[in-house]
Residue, then its C-alpha position, 0 to 999 in steps of 0.5 A: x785594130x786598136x778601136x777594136x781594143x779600145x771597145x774590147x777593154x770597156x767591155x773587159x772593164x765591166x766583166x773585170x768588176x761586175x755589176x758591182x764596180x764599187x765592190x770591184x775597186x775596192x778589191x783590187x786595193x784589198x786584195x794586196x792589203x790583206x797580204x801585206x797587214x798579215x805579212x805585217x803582223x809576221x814580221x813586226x818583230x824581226x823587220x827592223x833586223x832584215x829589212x833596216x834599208x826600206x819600211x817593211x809594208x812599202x817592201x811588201x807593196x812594190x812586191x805584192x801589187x806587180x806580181x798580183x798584175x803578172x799573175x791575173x794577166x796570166x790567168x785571164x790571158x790563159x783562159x781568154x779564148x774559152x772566156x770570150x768565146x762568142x765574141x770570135x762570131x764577130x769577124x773584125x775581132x781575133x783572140x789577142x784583140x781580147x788578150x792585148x785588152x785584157x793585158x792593158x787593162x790589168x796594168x792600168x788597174x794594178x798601176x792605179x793600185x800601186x799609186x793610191x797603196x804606196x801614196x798613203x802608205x808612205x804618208x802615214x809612215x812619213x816616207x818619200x815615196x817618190x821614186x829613185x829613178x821614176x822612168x826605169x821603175x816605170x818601164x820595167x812595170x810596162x815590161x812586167x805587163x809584156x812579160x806576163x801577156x807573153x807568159x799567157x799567150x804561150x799558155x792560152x795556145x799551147x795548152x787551149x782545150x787542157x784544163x788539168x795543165x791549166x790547173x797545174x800552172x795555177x800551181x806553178x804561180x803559186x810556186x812563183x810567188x813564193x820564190x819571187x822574194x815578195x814575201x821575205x829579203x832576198x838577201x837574207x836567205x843563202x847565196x846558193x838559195x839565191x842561185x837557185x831561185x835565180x831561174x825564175x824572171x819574174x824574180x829578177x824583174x820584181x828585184x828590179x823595179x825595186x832597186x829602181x824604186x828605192x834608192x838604198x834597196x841592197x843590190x843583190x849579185x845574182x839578179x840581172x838584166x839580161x836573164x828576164x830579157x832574153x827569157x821576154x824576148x824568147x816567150x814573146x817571139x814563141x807565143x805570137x808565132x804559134x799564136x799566128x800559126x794556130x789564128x784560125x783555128x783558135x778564132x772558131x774554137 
């Protein structure tokens, strides 16, 4: 299986980025840029007031770029049947040969990405960007890739055929973002916000990694472990189970 992976992610590699692979690079390294140097200039004044413990513009990468990674995994995995289509004539390869290739793919980009943006950022900011505690920060990165890849299985199966619920998704990310605490502290804004905000994994996932990351990144009561979790373990056990039931019928699509 896993040469079949292997050949799958440089194909992917080159449909990711085009004929213009240069151009391709580059906008995975812009892409967040653009976001934090606008969230930047937002912010310049009150900064120094909400965010005292971690520079701002380091607060916004270890945010943007993880949840960038979620959100196009989601994406290419949700929309990766239609995508790959005459691949499926080939027997040895299955839809989550695609899935899986895709998924590493977009973690070894947006980790690759994570590295150069904190690197030079903290450079010119004179900031140890190394992190507090380098395997936790790491292992919850892979569990973001999981979490994602387990988030767009169960979309790709549930709703394969169903683009105006795929439309809606795209919206449901877009609500995600915005309440996933990339843009702003999330202690800075009510406790009974945060309780509510606190349905969301991704969020508690994201705090995490930069708790991990920042050794005096404020601990917020609210996040947890266990909550993203279970919901990884509860989306991965549904989608690979419905994905195995519905192999056939998705591979001749």
């Amino acid at each position: 299986m896993w040469h079949i992976i292997n050949a799958l992610i440089l194909r992917e590699l080159k449909t990711r980025f085009g004929k213009n692979e240069t151009l391709g690079y580059i906008w995975v390294i812009f892409e967040p840029m653009m976001h934090i140097l606008f969230m930047l200039i937002i912010f310049t004044m009150i900064r120094d007031k909400v965010l005292p413990q971690v520079p701002f513009s380091l607060f916004l990468i270890s945010g943007m770029v993880p949840f960038f990674m979620f959100r196009n995994i989601v994406n290419f995995i949700m929309n990766g049947i239609d995508a790959n289509r005459s691949l499926f004539t080939y027997k040895p390869v299955r839809p989550i040969h695609v899935f899986l290739a895709r998924a590493l793919l977009e973690g070894i980009i947006y980790f690759i990405a994570f590295c150069i943006l904190i690197i030079i950022t903290g450079y010119f900011l004179d900031y140890n960007v190394k992190p507090n505690n380098l395997i936790y920060s790491l292992l919850i990165f892979i569990w973001t890739v999981i979490f994602a890849f387990s988030l767009g299985l169960l979309f790709a199966v549930l709703f394969h055929g169903k683009d105006i619920i795929k439309n809606v998704i795209n919206y449901l990310l877009a609500i995600m973002y915005f309440s996933s605490a990339i843009i702003f502290p999330l202690w800075i804004i009510p406790n009974q916000l945060i309780d509510f905000l606190a349905y969301n994994p991704i969020l508690h996932i994201i705090e995490l990694f930069k708790e991990n990351y920042f050794e005096t990144y404020p601990v917020v009561a609210q996040i947890n472990i266990e909550y993203p979790l279970l919901c990884t373990l509860v989306l991965l056990f549904f989608s690979l189970g419905i994905y195995y039931k519905r192999r056939v019928e998705l591979g001749t699509a």
